[in-house]
N, C-alpha and C positions, 0 to 999 in steps of 0.2 A: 504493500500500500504506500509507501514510502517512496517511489520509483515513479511516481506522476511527475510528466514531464510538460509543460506549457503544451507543446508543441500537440496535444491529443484535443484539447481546447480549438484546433482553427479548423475543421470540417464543420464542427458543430455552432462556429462564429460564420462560417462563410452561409452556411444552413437557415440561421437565422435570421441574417442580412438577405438570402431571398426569399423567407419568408414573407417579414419586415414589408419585401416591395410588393410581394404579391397580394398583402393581404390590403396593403393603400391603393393597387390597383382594383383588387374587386370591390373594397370598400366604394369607389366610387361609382360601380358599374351597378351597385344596390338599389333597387326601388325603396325599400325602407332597411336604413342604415341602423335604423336601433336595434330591430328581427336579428340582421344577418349579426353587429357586434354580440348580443344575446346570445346568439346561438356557436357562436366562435369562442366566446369564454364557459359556456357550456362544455364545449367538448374538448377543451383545453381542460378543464376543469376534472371533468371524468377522465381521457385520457391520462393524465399525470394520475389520478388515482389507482385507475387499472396497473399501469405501467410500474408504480411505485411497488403495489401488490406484488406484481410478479416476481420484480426483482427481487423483494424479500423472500418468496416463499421459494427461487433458487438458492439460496444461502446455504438451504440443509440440502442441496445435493453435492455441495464442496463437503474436502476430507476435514474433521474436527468444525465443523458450522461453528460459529457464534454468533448470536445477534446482540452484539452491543453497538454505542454511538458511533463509533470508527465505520463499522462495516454498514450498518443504516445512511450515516453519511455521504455513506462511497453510493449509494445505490441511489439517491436523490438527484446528482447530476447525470447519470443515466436513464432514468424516467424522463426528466427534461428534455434531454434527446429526442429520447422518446417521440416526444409532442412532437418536436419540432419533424421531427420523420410522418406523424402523422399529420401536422399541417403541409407538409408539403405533398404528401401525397394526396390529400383533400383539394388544396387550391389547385391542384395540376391538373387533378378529374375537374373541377369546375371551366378550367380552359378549355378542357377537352370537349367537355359535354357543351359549355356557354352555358350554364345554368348556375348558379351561387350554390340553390338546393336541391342538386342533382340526386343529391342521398335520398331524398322522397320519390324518387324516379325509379329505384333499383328493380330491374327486370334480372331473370338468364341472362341473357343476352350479355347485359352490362358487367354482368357479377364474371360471367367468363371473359368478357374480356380486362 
């Protein structure tokens, strides 16, 4: 744990920064910007939860688990990630489809592709 290097920090800075652009670009493409912000820290919200979960409950598959503050903390910026991996995949589907709430649309179709 001791072995974090800055350098693991700049995918998940460059990640963010087009987040960042994408979500001021559909922000503006919104018919009602209150909905779509609502619904963006909605699932920011759940996402980091989900994600935070998971990480934890991989802990006991490492040799000698411990859940103390070290290793919860280690797993907090990875959830982050997290999000940001699922914001980016959400607003790339929304380019794809031109829909903000494309996720209301979900067909076969869509889910295979």
């Amino acid at each position: 744990m001791n072995d974090i290097k800055p350098v693991i920090f700049l995918i998940p800075l460059i990640v963010f920064t087009i987040v960042c652009i994408l979500y001021f670009i559909l922000l503006k493409k919104a018919a009602n910007k209150k909905t779509f912000k609502n619904f963006i820290f909605i699932m920011i919200f759940f996402a980091f939860l989900l994600n935070l979960a998971w990480e934890l409950l991989q802990i006991s598959l490492y040799i000698n688990p411990v859940y103390d503050i070290e290793h919860i903390a280690f797993c907090v910026p990875a959830s982050i990630a997290d999000v940001l991996m699922v914001l980016l995949l959400y607003f790339s589907l929304a380019f794809i489809f031109k829909n903000l709430f494309w996720i209301q649309y979900l067909k076969l179709k869509r889910v295979v592709l």
